[in-house]
N, C-alpha and C positions, 0 to 999 in steps of 0.2 A: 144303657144307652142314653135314657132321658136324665142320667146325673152328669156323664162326663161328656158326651157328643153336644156341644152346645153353638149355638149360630154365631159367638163372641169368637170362637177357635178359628172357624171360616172368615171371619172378616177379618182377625189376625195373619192368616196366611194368603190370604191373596192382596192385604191393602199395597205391597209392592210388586204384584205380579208382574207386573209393564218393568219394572224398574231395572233389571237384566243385572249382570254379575259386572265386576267392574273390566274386562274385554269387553260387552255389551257396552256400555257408557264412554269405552273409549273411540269407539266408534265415531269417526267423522260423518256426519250425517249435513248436506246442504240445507238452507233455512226454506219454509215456502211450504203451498201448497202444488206446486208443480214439479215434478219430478226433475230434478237437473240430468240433462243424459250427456257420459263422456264420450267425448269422441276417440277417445283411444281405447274404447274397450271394444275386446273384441268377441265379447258372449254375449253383451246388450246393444243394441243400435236402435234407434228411433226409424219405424219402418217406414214407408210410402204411402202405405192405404190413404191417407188423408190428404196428399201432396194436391193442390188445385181445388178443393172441394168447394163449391157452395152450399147454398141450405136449400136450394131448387134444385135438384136434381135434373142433367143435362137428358133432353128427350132419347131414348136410343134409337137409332137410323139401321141403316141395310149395314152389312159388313163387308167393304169391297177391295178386292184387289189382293187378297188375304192369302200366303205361301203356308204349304205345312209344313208344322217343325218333325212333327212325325209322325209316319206311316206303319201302326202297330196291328200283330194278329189278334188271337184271342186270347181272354183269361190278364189282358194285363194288371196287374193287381198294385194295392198302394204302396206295396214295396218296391215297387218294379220304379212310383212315380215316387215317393217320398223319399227324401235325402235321408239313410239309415245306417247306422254303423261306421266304421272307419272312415277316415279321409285318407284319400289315396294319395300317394305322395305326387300322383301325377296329374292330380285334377285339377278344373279351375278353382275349387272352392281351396286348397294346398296352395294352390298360386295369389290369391288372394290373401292367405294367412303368413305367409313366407313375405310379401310383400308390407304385409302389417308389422314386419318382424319376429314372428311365432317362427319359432322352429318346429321343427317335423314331432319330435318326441313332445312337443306341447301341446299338436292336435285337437286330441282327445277325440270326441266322437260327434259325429253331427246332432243326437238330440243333446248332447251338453251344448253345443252352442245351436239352441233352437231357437233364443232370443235376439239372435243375429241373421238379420235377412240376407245381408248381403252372401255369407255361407251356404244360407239353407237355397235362395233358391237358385246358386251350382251346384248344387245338389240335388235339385230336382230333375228326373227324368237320366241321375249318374248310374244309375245301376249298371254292376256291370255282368250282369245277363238280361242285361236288356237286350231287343233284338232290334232294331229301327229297318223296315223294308226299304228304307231308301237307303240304304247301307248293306247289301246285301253280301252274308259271309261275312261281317262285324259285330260283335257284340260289345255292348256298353254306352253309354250317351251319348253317340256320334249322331249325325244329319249331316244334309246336304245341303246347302247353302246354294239358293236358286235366285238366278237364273243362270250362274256361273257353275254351278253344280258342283264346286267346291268340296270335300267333305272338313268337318271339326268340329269342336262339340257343338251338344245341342243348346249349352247357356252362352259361348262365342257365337254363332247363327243367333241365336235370339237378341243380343243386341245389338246385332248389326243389322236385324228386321227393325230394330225398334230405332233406332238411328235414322235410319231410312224408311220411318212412319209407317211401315208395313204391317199390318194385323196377321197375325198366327192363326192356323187350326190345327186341330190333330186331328187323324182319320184309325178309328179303330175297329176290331172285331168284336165278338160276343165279349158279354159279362166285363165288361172295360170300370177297372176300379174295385174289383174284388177283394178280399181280406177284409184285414182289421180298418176300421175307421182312422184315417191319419189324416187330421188339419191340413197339413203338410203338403199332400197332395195336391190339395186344390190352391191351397194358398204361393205355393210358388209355381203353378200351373199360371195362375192368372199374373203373377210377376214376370215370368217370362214373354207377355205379350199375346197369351194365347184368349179368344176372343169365343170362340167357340168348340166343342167335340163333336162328332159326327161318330156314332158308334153303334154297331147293331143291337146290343143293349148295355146296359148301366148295373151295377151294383145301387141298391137303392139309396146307402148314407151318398156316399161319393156322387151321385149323381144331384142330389140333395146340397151337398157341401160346394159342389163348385156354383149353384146358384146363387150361392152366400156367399162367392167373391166374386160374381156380375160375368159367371163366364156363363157362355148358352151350350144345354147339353141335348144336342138333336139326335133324332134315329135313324138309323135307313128304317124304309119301308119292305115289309115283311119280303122276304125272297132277295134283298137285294144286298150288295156290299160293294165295298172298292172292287174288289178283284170282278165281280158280276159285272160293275159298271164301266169297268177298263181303266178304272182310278189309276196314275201312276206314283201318286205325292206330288209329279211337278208341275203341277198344274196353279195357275191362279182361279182361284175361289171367291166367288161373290154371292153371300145369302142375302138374297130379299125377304121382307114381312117377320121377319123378327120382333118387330116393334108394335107388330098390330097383337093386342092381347085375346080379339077374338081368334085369330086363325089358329088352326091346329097344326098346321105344316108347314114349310119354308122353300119356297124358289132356289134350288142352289142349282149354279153353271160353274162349272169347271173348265178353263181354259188353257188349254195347253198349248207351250210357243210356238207348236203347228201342230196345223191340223181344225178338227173340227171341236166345236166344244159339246162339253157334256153334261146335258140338264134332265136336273131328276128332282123330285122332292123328297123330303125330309121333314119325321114327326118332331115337333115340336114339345121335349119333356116337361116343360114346367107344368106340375100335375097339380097344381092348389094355386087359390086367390094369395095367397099370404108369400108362398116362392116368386109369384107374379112380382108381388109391390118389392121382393128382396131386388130381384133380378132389375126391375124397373130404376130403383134406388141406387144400383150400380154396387149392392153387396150387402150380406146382412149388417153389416157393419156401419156401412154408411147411412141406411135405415135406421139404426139404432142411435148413432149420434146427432142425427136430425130431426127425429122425435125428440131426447134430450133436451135438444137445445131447444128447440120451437115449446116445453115446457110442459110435451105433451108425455103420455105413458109408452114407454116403449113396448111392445109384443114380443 
């Protein structure tokens, strides 16, 4: 070993590691240290997270006026929410790709294009055994579209809340976000417009994960749920004190087009100083680039 294993053979074979086979070098590569992103690709897109940003982060206020996009039992898990497997030839994320020009046999599957937001989040909340109780006897990303009570998916409904400046929630039962840990989830949870969850309880990542994209993850309070409180999903939602970091719970009224409304409180999840500053930041993301940039250490 110590006549032929010698440190001259290693500096031999790696002095062109980097240097690739000549496909590697044919490679058209743009100049710069900024990534050039094309607009006609349809597995990369330059996402939104940063669209508006400042380096002060905007105070957060009550969330008022807010429709659900949907009204789930228990056990929903991040398959249920994360875009997974096939594209349906009949979804919006199909209708979007078809419109790109992709034909149907060039799909492929939604974690192949997971670098494309535009696909992932029609894709969130497409599953099709999902069950949405404002959809009753439906199964798959459907809702109702209120105050017209329309039904169609739930990523058409989400941008026509978001058109019409409207804030999202979802209203869930137990263990909400269960399974494996999927980015996904939360990240086109919060692209669809949705601002808060109200869930009798959380899986712990997921509950965690949607902190880190500035969505508030609240609880009922022990004994109580939609169905206990006569929730229907069509109700408009306004949480107050979300914004106060001392309080532990949340003023929510639910108001429905008649009738009387329905106020109850709601625990407030963010369970550490450190989800506080994510949540307060409007996402662990946005925390992270404004540490960067102010030149500080990000956590």
């Amino acid at each position: 070993m110590h006549k032929f294993i010698t440190s001259a053979m290693f500096k031999r074979s790696y002095a062109g590691v980097f240097d690739g086979d000549e496909r590697w070098r044919a490679i058209k590569v743009p100049a710069g240290q900024i990534y050039s992103w094309d607009a006609k690709s349809t597995y990369v897109k330059n996402p939104p997270y940063f669209d508006g940003m400042t380096m002060k982060p905007d105070a957060k206020g009550n969330i008022s006026g807010a429709r659900v996009l949907g009204l789930f039992g228990d056990s929903i898990t991040t398959d249920h929410i994360s875009p997974a497997g096939n594209i349906a030839k009949s979804s919006p994320a199909a209708k979007y790709l078809m419109d790109q020009g992709v034909q149907p046999a060039d799909f492929n599957q939604y974690g192949a294009r997971r670098g494309n937001h535009e696909v992932m989040m029609r894709g969130t909340f497409a599953n099709i055994r999902l069950r949405n109780l404002l959809c009753p006897g439906v199964e798959g990303g459907v809702t109702q579209y209120m105050p017209a009570g329309e039904q169609m998916s739930i990523f058409d409904a989400a941008m026509k809340y978001k058109a019409a400046g409207t804030p999202l929630v979802i209203l869930a039962g137990k263990e909400y976000g269960s399974g494996s840990s999927r980015d996904w989830a939360a990240k086109g949870t919060m692209l669809l417009g949705v601002k808060a969850v109200i869930a009798e309880s959380f899986e712990r990542i997921h509950r965690s994960n949607l902190i880190g994209m500035g969505v508030l993850p609240l609880q009922f309070m022990p004994g109580q749920n939609a169905q206990s409180l006569g929730l229907t999903g069509k109700e408009k939602f306004d949480i107050e004190g979300g914004s106060d970091p001392k309080r532990k719970t949340v003023g929510v009224t639910a108001t429905p087009d008649s009738g009387a409304p329905v106020r109850f409180e709601a625990r407030v999840r963010i369970d550490t100083p450190k989800e506080r500053e994510y949540y307060e930041h409007g996402g662990i993301l946005h925390y992270v680039l404004r540490q960067l940039a102010a030149g500080g250490k990000a956590a």
